[in-house]
Biopython code that builds the backbone (N, CA, C, O; Angstrom):
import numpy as np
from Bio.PDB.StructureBuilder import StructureBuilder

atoms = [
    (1, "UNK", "N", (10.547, 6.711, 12.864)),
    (1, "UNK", "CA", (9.109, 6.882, 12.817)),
    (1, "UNK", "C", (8.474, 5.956, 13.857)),
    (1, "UNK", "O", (8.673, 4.752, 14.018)),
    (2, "UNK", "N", (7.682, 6.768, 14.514)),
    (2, "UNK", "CA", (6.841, 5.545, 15.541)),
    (2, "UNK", "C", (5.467, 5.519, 15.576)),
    (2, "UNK", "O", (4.758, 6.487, 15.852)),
    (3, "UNK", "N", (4.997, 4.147, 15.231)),
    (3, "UNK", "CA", (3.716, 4.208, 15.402)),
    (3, "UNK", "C", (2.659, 3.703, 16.594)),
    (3, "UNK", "O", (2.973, 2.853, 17.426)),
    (4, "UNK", "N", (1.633, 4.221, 16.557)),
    (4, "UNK", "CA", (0.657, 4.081, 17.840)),
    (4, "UNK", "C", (-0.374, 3.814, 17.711)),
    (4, "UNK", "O", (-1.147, 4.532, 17.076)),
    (5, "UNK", "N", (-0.838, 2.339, 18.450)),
    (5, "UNK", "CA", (-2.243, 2.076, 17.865)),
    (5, "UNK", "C", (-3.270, 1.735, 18.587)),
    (5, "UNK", "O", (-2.897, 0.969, 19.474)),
    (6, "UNK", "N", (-4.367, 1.938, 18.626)),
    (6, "UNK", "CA", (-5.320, 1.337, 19.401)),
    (6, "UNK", "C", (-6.270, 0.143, 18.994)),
    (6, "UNK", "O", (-7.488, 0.003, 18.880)),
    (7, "UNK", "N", (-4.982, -0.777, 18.802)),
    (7, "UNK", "CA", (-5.621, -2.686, 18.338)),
    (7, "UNK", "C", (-6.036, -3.095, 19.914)),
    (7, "UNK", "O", (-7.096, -3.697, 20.088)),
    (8, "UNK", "N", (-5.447, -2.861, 20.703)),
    (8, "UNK", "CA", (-6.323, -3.679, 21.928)),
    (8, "UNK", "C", (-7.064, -3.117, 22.483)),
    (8, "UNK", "O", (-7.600, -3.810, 23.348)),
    (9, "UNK", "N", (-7.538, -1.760, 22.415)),
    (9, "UNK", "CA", (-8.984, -1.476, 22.328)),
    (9, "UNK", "C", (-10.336, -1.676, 21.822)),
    (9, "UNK", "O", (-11.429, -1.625, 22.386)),
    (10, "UNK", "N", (-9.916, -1.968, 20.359)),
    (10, "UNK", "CA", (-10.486, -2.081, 19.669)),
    (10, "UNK", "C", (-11.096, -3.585, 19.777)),
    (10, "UNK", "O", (-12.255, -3.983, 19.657)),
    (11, "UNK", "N", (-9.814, -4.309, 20.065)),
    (11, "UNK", "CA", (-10.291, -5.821, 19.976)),
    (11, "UNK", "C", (-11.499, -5.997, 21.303)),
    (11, "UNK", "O", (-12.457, -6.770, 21.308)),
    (12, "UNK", "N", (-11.091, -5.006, 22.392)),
    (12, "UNK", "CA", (-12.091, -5.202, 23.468)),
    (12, "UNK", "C", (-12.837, -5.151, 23.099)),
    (12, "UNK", "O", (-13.376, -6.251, 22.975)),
    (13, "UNK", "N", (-13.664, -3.912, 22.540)),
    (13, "UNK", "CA", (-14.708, -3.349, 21.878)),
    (13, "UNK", "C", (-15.445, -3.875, 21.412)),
    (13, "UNK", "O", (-16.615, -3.521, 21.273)),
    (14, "UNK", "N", (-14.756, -5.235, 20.912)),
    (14, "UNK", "CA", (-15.152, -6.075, 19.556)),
    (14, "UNK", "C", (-15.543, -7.635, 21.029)),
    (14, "UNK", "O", (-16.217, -8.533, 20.523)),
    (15, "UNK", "N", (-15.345, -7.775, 21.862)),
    (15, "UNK", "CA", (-14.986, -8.693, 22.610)),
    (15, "UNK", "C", (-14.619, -9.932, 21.706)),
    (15, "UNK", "O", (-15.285, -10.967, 21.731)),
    (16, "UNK", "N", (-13.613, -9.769, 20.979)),
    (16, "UNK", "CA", (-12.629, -10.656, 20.975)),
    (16, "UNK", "C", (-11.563, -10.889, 22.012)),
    (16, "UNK", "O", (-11.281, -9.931, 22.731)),
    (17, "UNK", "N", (-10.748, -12.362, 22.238)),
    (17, "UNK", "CA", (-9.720, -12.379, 22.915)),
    (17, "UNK", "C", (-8.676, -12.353, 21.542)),
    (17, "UNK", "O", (-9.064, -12.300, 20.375)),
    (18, "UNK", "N", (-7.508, -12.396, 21.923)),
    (18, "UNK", "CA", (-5.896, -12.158, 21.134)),
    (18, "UNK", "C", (-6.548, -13.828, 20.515)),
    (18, "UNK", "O", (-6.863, -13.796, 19.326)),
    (19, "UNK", "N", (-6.668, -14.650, 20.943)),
    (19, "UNK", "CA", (-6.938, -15.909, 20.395)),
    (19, "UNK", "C", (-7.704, -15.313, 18.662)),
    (19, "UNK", "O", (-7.196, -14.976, 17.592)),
    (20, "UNK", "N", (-8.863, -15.412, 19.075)),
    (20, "UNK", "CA", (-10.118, -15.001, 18.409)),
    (20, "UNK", "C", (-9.852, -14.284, 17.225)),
    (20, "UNK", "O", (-10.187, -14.756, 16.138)),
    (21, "UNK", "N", (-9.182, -12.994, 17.335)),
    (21, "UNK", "CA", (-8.540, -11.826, 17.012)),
    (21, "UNK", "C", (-7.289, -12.827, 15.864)),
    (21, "UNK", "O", (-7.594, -12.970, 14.679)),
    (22, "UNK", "N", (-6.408, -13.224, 16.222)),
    (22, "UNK", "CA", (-5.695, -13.780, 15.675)),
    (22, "UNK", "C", (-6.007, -14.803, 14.395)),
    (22, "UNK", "O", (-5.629, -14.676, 13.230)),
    (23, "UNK", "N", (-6.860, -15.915, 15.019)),
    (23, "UNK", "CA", (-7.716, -16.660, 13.918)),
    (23, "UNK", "C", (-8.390, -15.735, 12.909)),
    (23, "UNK", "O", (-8.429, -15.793, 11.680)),
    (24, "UNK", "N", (-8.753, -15.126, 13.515)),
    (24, "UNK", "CA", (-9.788, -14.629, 12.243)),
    (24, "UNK", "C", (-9.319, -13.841, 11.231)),
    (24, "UNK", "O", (-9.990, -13.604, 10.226)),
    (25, "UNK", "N", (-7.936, -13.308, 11.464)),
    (25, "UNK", "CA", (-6.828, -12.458, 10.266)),
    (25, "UNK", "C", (-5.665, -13.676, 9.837)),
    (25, "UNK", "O", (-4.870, -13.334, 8.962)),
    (26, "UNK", "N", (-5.522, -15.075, 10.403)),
    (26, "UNK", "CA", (-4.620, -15.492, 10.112)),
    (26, "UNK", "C", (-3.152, -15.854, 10.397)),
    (26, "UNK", "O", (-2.399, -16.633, 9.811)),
    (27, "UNK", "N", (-2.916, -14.858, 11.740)),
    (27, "UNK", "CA", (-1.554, -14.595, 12.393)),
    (27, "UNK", "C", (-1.532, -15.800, 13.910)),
    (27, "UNK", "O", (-2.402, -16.575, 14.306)),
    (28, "UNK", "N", (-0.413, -15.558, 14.341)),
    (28, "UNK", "CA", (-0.531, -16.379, 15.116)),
    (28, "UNK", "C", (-0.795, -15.335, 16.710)),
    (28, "UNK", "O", (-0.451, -14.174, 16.484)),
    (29, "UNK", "N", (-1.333, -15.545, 18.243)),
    (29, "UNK", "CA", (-1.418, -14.836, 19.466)),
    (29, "UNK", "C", (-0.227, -13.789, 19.526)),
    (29, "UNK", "O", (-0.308, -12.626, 19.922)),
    (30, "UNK", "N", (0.713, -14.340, 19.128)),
    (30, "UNK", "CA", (2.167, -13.565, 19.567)),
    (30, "UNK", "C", (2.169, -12.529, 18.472)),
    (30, "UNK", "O", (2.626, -11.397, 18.630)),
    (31, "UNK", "N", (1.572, -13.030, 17.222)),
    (31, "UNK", "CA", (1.751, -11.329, 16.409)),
    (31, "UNK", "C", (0.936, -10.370, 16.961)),
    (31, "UNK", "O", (1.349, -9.210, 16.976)),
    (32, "UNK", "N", (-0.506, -10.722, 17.572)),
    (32, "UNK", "CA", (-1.145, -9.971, 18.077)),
    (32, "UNK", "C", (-0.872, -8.713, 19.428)),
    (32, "UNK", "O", (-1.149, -7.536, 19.662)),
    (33, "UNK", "N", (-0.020, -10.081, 20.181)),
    (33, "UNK", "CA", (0.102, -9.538, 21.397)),
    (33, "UNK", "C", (1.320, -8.768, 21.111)),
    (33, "UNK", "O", (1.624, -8.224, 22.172)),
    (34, "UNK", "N", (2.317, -8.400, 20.035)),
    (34, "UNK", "CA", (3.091, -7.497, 19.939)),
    (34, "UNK", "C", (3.165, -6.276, 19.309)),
    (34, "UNK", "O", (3.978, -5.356, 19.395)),
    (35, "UNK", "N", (1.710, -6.510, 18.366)),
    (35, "UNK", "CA", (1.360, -5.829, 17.866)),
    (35, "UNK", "C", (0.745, -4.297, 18.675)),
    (35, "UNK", "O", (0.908, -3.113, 18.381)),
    (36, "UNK", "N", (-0.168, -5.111, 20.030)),
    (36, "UNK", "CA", (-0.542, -4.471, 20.618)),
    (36, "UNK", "C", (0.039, -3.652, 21.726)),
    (36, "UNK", "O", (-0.371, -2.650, 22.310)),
    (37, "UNK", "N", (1.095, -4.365, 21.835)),
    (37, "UNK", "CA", (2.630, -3.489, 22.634)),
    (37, "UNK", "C", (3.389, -2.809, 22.179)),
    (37, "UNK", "O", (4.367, -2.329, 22.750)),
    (38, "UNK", "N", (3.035, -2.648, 20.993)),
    (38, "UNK", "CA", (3.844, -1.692, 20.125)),
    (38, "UNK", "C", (4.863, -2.152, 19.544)),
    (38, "UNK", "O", (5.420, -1.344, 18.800)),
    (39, "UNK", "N", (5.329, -3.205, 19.616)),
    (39, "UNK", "CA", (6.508, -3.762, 19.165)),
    (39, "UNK", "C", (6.715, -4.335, 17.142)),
    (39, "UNK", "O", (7.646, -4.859, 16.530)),
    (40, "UNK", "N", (5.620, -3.970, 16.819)),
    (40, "UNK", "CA", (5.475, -4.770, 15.684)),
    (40, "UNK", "C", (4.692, -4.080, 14.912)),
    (40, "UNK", "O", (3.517, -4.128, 15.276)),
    (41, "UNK", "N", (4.906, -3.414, 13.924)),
    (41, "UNK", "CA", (4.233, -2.718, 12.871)),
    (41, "UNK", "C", (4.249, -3.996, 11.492)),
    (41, "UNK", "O", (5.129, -4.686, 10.977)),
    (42, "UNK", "N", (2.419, -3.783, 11.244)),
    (42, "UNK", "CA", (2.572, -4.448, 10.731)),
    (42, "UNK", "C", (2.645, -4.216, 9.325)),
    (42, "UNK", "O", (3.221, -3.159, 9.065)),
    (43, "UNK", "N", (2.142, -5.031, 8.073)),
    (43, "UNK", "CA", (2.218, -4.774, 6.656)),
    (43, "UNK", "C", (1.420, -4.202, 6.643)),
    (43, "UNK", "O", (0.702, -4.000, 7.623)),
    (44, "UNK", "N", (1.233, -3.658, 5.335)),
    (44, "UNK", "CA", (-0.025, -2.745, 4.666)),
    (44, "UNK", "C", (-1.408, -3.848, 4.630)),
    (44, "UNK", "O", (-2.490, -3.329, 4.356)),
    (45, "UNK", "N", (-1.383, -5.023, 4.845)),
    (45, "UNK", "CA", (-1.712, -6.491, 4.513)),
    (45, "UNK", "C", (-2.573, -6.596, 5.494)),
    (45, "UNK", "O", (-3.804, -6.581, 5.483)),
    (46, "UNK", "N", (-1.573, -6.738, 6.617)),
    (46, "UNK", "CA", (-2.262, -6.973, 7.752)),
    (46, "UNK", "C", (-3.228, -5.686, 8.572)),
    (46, "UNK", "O", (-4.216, -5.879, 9.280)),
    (47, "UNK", "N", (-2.770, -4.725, 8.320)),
    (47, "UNK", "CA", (-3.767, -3.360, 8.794)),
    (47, "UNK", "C", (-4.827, -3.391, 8.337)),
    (47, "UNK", "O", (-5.786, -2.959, 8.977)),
    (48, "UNK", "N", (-4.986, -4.008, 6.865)),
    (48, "UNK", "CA", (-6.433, -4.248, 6.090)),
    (48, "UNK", "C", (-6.878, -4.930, 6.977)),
    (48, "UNK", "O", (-7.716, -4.451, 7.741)),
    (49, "UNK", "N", (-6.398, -6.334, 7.122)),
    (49, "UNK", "CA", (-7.045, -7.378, 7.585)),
    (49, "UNK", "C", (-7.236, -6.589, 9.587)),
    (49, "UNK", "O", (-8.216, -6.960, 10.233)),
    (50, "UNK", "N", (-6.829, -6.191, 9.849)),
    (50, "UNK", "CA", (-7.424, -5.971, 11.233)),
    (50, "UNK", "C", (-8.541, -4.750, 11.256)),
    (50, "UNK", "O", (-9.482, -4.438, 11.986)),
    (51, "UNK", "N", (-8.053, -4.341, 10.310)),
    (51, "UNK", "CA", (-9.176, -2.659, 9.782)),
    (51, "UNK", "C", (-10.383, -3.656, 9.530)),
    (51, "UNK", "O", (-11.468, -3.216, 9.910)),
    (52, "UNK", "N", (-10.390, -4.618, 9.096)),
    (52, "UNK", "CA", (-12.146, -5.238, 8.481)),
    (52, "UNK", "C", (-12.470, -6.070, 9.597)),
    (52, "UNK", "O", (-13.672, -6.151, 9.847)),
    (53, "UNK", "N", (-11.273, -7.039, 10.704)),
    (53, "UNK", "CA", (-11.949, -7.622, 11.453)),
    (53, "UNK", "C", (-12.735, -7.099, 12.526)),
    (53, "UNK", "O", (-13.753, -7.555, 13.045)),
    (54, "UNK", "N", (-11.735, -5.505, 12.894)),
    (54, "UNK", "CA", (-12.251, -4.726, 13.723)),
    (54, "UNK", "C", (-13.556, -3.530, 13.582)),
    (54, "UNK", "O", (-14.312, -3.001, 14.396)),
    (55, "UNK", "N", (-13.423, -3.466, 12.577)),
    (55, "UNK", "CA", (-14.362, -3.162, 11.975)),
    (55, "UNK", "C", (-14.138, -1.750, 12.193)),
    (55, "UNK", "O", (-15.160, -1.178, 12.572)),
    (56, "UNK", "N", (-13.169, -1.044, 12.079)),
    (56, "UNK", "CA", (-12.286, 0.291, 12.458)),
    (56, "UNK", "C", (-10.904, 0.995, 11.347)),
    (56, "UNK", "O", (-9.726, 0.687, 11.166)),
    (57, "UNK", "N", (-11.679, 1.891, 10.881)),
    (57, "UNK", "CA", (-10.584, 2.401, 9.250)),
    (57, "UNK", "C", (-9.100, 2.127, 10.032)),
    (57, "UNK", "O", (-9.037, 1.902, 11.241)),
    (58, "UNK", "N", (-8.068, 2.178, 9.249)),
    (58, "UNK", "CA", (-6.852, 2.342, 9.374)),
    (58, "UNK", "C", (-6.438, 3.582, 10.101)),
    (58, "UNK", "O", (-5.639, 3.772, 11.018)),
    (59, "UNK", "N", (-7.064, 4.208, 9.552)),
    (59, "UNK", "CA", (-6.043, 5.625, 10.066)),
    (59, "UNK", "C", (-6.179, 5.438, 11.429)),
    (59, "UNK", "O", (-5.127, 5.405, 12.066)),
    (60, "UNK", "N", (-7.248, 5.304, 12.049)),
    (60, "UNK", "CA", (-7.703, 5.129, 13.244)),
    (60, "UNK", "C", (-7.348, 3.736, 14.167)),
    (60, "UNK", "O", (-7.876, 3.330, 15.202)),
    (61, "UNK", "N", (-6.622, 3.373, 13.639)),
    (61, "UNK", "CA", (-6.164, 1.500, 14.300)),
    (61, "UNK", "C", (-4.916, 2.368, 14.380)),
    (61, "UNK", "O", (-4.601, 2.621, 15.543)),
    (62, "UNK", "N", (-4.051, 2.938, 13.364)),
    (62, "UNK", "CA", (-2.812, 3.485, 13.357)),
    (62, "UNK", "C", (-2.289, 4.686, 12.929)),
    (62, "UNK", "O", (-2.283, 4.911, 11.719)),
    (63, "UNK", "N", (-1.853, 5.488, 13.692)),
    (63, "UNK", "CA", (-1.422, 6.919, 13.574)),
    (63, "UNK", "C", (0.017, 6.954, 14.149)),
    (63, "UNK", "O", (0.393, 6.440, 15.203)),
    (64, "UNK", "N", (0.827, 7.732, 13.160)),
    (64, "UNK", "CA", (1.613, 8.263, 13.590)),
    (64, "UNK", "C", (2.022, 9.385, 14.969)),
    (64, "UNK", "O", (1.533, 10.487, 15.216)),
    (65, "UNK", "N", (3.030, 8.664, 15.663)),
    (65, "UNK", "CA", (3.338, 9.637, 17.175)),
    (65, "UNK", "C", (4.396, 10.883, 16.646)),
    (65, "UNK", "O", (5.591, 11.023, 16.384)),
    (66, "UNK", "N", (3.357, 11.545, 16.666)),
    (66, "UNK", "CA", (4.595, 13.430, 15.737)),
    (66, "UNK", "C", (5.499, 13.857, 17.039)),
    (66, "UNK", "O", (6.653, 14.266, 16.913)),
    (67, "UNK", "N", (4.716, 13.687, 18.540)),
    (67, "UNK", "CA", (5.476, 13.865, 19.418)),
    (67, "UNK", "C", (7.248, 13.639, 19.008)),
    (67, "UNK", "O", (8.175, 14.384, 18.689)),
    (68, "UNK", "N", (7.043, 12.040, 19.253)),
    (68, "UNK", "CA", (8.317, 11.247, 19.324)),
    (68, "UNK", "C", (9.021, 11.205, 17.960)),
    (68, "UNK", "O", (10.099, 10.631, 17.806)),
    (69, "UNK", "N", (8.312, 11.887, 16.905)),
    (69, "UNK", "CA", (8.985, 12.375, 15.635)),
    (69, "UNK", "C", (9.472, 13.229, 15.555)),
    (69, "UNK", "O", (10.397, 13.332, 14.749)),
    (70, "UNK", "N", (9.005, 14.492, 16.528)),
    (70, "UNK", "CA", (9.880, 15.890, 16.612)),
    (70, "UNK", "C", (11.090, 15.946, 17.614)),
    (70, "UNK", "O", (12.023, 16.748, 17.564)),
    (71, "UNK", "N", (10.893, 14.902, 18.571)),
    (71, "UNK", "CA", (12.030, 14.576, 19.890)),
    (71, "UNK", "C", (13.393, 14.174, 18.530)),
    (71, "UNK", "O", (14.537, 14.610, 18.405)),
    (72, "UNK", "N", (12.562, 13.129, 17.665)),
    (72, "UNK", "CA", (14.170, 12.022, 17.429)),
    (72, "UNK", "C", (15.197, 13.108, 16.394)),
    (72, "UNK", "O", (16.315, 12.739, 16.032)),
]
sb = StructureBuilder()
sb.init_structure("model")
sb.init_model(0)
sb.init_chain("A")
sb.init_seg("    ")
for serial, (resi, resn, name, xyz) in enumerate(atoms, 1):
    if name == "N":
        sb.init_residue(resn, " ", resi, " ")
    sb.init_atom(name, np.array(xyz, "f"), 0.0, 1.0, " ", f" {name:<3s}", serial, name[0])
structure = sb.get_structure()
């Protein structure tokens, strides 16, 4: 399953930096910045917490890629 998100859009949007962004959910820059590379899906926990900082529902921070679900 792969997921795809638009957290560093969002954070623009928001003009937060990864700093900013980070403090304010609790995590440290590096969860952020992997988050936003795709490398790191996070908890059900943390999607809340970026869904309220960003001020952007879930579904919409994170959606499933059906593409790369019908390839695997």
């Amino acid at each position: 399953m792969f997921i795809i998100n638009i957290v560093q859009q969002q954070r623009k949007a928001c003009a937060f930096t990864q700093e900013e962004l980070a403090k304010k959910i609790g995590v440290s820059r590096r969860t952020i910045i992997s988050l936003e590379k795709g490398n790191y899906t996070p908890s059900l926990l943390l999607a809340f917490q970026l869904s309220e900082a960003l001020d952007t529902p879930i579904d919409k921070l994170f959606q499933l890629d059906k593409e790369k679900e019908i390839q695997s």
